[in-house]
Backbone as CSV, one residue per row, in Angstrom:
resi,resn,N_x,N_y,N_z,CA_x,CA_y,CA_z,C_x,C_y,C_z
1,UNK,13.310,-17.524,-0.084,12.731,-18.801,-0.446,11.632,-18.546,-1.472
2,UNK,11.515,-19.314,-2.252,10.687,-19.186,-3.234,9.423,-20.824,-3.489
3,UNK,8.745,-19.869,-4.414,7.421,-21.636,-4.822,7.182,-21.732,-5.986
4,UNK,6.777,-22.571,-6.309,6.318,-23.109,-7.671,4.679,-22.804,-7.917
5,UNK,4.689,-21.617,-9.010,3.256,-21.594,-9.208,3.250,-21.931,-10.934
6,UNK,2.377,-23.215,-11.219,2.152,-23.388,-12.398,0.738,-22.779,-12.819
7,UNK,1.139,-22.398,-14.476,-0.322,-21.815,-15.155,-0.405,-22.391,-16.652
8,UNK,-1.318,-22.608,-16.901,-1.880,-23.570,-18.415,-2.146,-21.850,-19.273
9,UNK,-1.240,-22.110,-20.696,-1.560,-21.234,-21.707,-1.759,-21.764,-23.004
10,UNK,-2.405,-21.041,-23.292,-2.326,-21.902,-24.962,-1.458,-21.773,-25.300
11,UNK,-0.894,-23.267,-26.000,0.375,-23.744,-26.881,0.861,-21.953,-27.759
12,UNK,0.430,-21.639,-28.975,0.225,-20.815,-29.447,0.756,-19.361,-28.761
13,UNK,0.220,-19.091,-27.454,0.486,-18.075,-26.786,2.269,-18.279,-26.055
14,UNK,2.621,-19.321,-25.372,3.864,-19.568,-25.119,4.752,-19.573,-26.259
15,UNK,4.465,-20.453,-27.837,5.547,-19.782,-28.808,5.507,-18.429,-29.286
16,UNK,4.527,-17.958,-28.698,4.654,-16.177,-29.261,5.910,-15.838,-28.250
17,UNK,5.772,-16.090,-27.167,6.190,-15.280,-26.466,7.944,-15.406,-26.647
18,UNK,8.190,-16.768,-27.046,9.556,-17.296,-26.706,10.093,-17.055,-28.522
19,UNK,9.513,-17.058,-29.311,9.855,-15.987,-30.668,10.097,-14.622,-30.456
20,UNK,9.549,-13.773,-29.841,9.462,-12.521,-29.225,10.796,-12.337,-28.395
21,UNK,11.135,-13.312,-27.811,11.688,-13.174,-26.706,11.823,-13.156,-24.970
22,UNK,10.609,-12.666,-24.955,9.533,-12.593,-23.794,10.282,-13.614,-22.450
23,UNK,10.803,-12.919,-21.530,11.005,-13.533,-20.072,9.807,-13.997,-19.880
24,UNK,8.488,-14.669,-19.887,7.704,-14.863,-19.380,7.263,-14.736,-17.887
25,UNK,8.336,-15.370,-17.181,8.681,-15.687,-16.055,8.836,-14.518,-14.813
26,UNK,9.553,-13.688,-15.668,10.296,-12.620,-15.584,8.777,-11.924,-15.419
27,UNK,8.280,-11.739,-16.459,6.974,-10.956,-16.661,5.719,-11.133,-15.652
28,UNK,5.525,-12.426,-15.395,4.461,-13.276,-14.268,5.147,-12.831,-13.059
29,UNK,5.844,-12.335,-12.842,6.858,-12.454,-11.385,6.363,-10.782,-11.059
30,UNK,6.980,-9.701,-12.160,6.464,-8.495,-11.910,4.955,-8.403,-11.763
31,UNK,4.263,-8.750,-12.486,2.612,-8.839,-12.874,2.520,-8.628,-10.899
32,UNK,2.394,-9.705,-11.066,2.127,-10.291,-9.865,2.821,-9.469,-8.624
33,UNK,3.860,-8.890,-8.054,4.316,-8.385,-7.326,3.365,-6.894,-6.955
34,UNK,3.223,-6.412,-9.079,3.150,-5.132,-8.969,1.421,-5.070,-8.411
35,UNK,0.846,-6.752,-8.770,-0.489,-6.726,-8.030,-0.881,-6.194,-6.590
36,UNK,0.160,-7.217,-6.067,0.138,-7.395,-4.943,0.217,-5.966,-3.712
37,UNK,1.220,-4.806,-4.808,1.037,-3.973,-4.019,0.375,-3.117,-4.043
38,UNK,-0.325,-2.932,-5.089,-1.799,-2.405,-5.710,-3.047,-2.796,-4.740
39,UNK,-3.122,-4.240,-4.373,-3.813,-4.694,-3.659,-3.650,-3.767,-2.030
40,UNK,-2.446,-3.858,-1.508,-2.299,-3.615,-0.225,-2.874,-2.230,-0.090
41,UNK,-1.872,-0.894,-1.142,-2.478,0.529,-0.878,-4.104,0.233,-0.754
42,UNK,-4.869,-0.297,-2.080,-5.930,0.099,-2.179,-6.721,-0.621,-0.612
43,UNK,-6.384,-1.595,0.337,-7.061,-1.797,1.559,-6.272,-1.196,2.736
44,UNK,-5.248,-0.197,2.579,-4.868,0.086,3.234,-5.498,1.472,3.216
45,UNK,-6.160,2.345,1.734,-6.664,3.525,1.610,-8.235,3.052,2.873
46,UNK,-8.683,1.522,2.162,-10.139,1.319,2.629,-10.347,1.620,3.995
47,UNK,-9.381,1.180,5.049,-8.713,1.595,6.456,-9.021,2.302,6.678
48,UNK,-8.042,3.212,6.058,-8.216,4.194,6.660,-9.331,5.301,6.378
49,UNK,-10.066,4.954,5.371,-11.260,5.611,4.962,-12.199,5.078,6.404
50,UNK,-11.984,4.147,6.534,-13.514,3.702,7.845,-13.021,3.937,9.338
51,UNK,-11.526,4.058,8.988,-10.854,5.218,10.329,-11.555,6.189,10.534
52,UNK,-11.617,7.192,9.120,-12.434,8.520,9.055,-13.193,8.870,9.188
53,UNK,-14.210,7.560,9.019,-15.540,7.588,8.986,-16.006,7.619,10.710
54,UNK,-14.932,6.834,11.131,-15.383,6.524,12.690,-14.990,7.555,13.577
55,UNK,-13.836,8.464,13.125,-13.807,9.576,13.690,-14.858,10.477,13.835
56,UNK,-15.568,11.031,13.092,-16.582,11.454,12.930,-15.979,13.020,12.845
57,UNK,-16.943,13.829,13.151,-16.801,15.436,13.137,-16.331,15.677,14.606
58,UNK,-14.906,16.455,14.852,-14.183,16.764,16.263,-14.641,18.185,16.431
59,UNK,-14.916,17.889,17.658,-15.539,19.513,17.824,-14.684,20.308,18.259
60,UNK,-14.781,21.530,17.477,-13.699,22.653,17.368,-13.354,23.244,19.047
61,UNK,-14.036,23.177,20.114,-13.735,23.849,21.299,-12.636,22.700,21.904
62,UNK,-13.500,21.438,21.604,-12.245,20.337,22.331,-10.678,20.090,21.837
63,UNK,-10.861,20.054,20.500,-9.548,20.596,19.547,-9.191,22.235,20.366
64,UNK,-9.445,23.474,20.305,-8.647,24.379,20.850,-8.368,23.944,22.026
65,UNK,-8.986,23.203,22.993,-9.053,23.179,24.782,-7.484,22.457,24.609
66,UNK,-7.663,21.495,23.471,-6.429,19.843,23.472,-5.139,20.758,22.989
67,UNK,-4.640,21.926,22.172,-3.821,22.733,22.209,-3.557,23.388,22.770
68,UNK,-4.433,24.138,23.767,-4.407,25.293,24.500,-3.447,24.080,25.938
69,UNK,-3.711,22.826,26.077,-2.913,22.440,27.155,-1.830,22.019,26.862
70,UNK,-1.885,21.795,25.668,-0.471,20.728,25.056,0.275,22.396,25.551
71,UNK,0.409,23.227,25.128,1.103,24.732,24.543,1.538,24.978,26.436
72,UNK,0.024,24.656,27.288,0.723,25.173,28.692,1.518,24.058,29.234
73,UNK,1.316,23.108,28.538,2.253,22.166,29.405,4.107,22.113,28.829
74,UNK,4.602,22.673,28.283,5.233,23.110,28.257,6.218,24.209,28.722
């Protein structure tokens, strides 16, 4: 399903484009998609950056203790 998004250009700028050739449409459609997923990585990096942050520093004995059982429980 799709929507209708209208945008005002100068007169001038739309006959460039349609002399040119220019999908416009075509062009606003990628723009926009390729935004969109630009948008997501970059708050999906932010995430997980304040993931990291909240982890904090793991202390190295509790890390060996958390292998040393995973390894005997096996």
């Amino acid at each position: 399903m799709s929507t209708i998004v209208a945008i005002r250009v100068p007169k001038q700028l739309k006959e460039a484009l349609e002399e040119l050739g220019i999908d416009y449409s075509r062009e606003v459609k990628e723009f926009l998609e390729k935004r969109v997923r630009e948008e997501r990585l970059k708050r999906s990096i932010e995430k997980l950056e304040e993931f990291k942050r909240g982890l904090g520093k793991i202390d190295g004995n509790l890390a060996a203790r958390f292998i040393r059982e995973v390894r005997e429980s096996r």
